[in-house]
Every structure is written in C-alpha cells, then in structure tokens.
C-alpha positions in Angstrom: 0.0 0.0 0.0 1.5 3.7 -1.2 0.7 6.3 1.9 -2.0 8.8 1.5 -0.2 12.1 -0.6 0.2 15.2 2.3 -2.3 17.2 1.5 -1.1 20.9 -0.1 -0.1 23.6 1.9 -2.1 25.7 0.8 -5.8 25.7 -0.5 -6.4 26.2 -4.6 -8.2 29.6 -4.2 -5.5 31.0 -2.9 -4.0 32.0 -5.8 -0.5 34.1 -6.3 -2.4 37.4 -6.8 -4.1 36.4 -3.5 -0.7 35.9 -1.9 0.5 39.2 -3.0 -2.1 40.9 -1.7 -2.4 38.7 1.6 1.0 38.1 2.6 2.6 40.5 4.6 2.8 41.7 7.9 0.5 44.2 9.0 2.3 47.8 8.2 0.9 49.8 10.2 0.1 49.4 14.4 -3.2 48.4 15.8 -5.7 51.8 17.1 -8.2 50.1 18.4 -7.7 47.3 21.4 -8.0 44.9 20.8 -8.3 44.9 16.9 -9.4 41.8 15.3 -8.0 41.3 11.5 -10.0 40.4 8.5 -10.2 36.8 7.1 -7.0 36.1 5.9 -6.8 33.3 3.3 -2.8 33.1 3.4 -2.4 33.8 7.6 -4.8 31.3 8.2 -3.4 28.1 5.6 0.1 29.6 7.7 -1.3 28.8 11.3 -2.7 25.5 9.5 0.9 24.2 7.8 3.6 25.6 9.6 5.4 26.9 6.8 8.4 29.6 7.4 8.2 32.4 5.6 10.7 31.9 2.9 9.3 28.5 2.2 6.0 30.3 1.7 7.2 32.6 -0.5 9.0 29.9 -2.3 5.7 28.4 -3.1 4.1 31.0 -4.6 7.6 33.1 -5.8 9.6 30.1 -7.1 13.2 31.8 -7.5 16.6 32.5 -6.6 16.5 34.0 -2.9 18.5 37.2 -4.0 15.0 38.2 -6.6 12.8 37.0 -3.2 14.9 39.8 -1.3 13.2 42.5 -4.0 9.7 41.3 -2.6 8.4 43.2 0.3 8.7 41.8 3.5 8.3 40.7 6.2 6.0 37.7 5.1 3.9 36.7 8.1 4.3 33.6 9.4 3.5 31.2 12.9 6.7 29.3 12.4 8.2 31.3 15.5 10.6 31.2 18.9 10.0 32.4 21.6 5.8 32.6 21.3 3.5 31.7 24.2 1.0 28.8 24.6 -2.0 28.9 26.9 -4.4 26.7 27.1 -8.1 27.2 28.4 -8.8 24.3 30.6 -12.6 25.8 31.2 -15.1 27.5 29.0 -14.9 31.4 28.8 -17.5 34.0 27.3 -16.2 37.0 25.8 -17.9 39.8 25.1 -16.4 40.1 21.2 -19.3 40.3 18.8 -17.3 37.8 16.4 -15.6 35.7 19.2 -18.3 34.7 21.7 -17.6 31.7 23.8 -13.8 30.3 24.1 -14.5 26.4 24.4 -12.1 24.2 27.2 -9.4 23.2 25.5 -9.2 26.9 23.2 -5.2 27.9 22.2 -3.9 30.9 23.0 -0.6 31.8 21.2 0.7 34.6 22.0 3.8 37.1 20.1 6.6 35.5 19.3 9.6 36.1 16.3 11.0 35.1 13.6 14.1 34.4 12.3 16.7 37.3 13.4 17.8 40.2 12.4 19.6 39.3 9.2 16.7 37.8 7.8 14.2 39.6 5.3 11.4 38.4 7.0 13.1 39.1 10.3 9.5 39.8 12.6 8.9 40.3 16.3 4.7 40.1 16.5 2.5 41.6 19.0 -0.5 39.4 18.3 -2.6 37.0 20.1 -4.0 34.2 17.6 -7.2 32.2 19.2 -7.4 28.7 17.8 -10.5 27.1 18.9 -11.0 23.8 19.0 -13.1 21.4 16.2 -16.9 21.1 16.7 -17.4 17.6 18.2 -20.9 17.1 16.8 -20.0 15.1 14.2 -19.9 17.6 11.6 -16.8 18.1 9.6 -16.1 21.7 10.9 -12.8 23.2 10.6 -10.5 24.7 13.8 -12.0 28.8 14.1 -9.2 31.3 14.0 -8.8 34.4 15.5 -6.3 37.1 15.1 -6.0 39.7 17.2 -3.2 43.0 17.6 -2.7 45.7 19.4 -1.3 49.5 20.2 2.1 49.3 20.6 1.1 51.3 23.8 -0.4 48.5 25.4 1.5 45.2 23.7 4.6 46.1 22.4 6.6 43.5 20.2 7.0 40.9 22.5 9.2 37.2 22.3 10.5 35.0 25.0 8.0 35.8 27.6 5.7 33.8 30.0 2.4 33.8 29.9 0.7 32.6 33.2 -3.5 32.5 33.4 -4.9 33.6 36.6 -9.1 33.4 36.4 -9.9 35.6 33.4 -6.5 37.2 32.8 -3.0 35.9 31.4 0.1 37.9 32.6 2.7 38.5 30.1 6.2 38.8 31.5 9.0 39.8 30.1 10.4 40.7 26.1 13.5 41.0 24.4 12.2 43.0 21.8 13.7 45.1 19.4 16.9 46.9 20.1 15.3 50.7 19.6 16.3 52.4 22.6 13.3 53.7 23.7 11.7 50.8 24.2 13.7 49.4 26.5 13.6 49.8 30.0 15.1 48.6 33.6 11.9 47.0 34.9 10.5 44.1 33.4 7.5 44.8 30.9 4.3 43.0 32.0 1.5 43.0 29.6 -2.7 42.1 30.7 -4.7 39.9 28.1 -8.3 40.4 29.4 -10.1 37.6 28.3 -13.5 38.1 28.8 -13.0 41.7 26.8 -9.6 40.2 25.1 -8.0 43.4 25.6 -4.5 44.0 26.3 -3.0 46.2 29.1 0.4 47.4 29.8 0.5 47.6 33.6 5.0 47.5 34.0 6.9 50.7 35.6 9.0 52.4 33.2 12.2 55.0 33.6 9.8 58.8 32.5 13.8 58.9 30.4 14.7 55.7 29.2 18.2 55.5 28.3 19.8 53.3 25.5 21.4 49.9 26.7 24.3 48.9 25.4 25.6 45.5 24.9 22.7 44.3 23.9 23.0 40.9 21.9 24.3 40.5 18.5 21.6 39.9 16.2 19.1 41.8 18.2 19.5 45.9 16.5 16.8 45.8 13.8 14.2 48.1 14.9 10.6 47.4 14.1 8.9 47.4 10.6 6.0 49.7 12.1 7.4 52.3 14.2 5.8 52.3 17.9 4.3 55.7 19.6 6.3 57.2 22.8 6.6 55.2 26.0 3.1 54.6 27.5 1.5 55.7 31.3 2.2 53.9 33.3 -0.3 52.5 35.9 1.1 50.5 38.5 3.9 50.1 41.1 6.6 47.8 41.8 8.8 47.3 44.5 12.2 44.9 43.9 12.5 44.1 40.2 14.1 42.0 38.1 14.7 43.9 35.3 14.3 43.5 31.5 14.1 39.6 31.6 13.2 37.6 29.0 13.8 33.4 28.4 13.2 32.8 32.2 10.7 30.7 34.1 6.7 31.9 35.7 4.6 29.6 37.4 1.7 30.4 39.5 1.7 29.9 43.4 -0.8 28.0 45.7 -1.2 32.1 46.9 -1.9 33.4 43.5 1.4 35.0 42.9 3.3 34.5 39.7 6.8 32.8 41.0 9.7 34.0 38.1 12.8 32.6 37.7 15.8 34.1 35.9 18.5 31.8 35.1 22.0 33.2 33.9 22.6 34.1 30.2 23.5 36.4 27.6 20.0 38.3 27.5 20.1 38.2 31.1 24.0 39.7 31.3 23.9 41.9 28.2 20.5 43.4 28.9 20.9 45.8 31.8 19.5 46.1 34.9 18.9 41.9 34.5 20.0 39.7 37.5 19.6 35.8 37.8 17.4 34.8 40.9 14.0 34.5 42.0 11.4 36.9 42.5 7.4 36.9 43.2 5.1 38.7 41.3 2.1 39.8 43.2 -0.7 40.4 40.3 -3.4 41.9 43.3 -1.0 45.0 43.4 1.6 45.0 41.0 4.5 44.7 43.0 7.7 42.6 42.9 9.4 40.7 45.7 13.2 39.2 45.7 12.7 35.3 46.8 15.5 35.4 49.3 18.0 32.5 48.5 18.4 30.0 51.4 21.9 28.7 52.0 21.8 24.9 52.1 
C-alpha cells in the first residue's frame, strides 16, 4: 500500500495574486484594542501548515532567494521562537461580537519572532491568535481562527515571555524585543490579556527617560517594521524588580502570585538592569518581591 499524498499547503483559491495581496505583515500598528483582522486566506493556511516564511514565499515566488529579497517583506508567518502557549482548561464568554464563547481546551498563542535580524522576513509580532477547537458534533467543521493586535502602547513587540493564566486574565512577563532604545527599560515589561474583553493592558513601571542599553545581543538591532508611539503611562507600582528579563521561568503559586525565575545568560548579562534569581510577582497590586535565597 502507497501512503495517503500530504495534503497541499495551501488551498487552490489562494491563488499568487491572493498571496501578494495577503502576505505581509500588517504595516501599520493596531488603534483600536483589541483589533481583530479580517479573514486572511494566506495567515490562516500559515497557522494550518507551519510553513516559514521563505518556504512560503517559495511556493508562490519560485526563484533565486537574491529576486525573493526584491519582494516586500516581512511575510507573516506562525513558524516562531519564543511565542506563548495557553491553554483554556474551562469554557470562557467574551464579550467580542465575532468571538463569543472560548470552548475548554481553546489555544492561545501569543507574540513570538522570527528568524533574526539578518533575515528579510526578520519579525517580532504583538498578536494573540485564538485557535478554537473542532466542533465535536459530528460535523466536519474546521478549527475557528482568531487574530487579534494591538497598540504598541499596550502590547509592544514581545518574544521569549511567559504567559501565566490567573481566572480571566494571562500575565505576560518579560520581552526581548527590538533593540530601539526607547523601548527598552530597567523594569521588566508585564502586559494584561483580558479575556472576557480580550483586551490588552500594559501595567510595568518604566524610567519617565529611558536610556539606550548597550551590549545588547548581536543579532538583536533591527528596529521594528511599524514604528511604535512614545513610552506609555504607566499604571502600576513595583517594588524589587528583576529587570528587562526575558527566556526565564513563571509559574503560579498555591497564593496566586506569579513565581519567576531568571537563570544566567547572555539576555540576562547583556540586557541591563537583568539579574539571575527568584522573584514573586504579586498580580493583586503590581509589586515585585526578591525570593530570598536560602543557603543549604
């Protein structure tokens, strides 16, 4: 017996003037939070195959990667690092008029990037993409997909955080992010997703005069493809901090505190302000503890 052909990556009505029109990131920032995006043949066959960008354009482009560099880019793509997974282990309504009800078992996938620096379609995404889960009524119904951005205000670019649930709100801890000065800071950026509104609220303290780190890792000095407004408000208070950490460890406490551990390493040493060790997060009023280490 021959196995069963994989079935295409993508669909037949997508065609290449489809693609062209479909295919790249969103240019400009999100106004309105949360902001869901329009069916999106080519996003949507992307969350479905797993495809990178390049291969992508491949498909649809097929030529020598120096004419794909003439293309516009960045393509979009889910092939990422550093993006979040949570999964709903209870029903949730939300009030969004095209969302309604997240079943048990709903994804949530949250920012991420792609590739680095050097590459064309180089990306770090501030979305959250809902993936519900099939219909189990017998019908042949296909997984529902949502895509949601943001202001830049209240989600910035964001890979290698954490993303711990608490009730009806995931706390998003930590970024490396884009190397554009500004947007950097010594505390640690925590972002809000709301779930039953699915909005998103930056709630970190951040220097009123952010200065410039230096040192920061190779790789890391593209600046974003849509430019991000001035430093937000911000709107809550912290005590001992860890600093700009990112690639570290959250879990949630028997207390309801969000328990983050920062191991050693090259975005820990090169970002400043970053030190390995342990530190509580208390989501009731926004403050930071240092988890005192016990000598053995």
């Amino acid at each position: 017996m021959t196995a069963d052909p994989s079935p295409p990556p993508f669909p037949q009505t997508l065609t290449r003037p489809i693609f062209l029109r479909q295919c790249l990131v969103p240019q400009k920032p999100a106004t309105a939070n949360p902001t869901l995006l329009p069916p999106n043949t080519f996003y949507t066959s992307m969350i479905n195959n797993g495809l990178t960008a390049w291969e992508a354009l491949s498909h649809f482009l097929p030529c020598s990667k120096a004419e794909q560099k003439k293309w516009p880019h960045p393509v979009w793509t889910f092939s990422r690092f550093g993006q979040s997974l949570t999964t709903l282990p209870t029903p949730l309504q939300t009030v969004h008029p095209t969302i309604g009800l997240l079943p048990a078992s709903t994804k949530i996938f949250i920012g991420g990037e792609h590739e680095d620096s050097y590459d064309p379609d180089f990306n770090i995404y501030n979305d959250v993409i809902i993936i519900k889960p099939p219909l189990t009524d017998g019908s042949d119904s296909e997984k529902e997909i949502h895509i949601l951005t943001y202001p830049h205000t209240a989600f910035p670019p964001t890979d290698f955080h954490t993303a711990t649930q608490i009730s009806e709100k995931i706390y998003i801890i930590g970024n490396i992010g884009y190397d554009a000065g500004a947007n950097k800071s010594s505390k640690a950026q925590i972002c809000v997703l709301d779930l039953p509104t699915l909005s998103m609220q930056r709630v970190d303290v951040v220097s009123p005069e952010p200065v410039a780190k230096k040192g920061s890792p190779k790789g890391r000095k593209a600046k974003s493809p849509v430019a991000s407004p001035p430093l937000f408000e911000p709107v809550a208070t912290t005590d001992e901090d860890p600093g700009w950490i990112s690639q570290h460890n959250a879990e949630l406490t028997a207390e309801g505190n969000i328990l983050v551990t920062v191991q050693e390493g090259r975005y820990c040493t090169q970002q400043g302000g970053c030190e390995p060790g342990q530190w509580l997060y208390n989501p009731a009023c926004g403050k930071w503890s240092k988890v005192p280490i016990v000598e053995p």
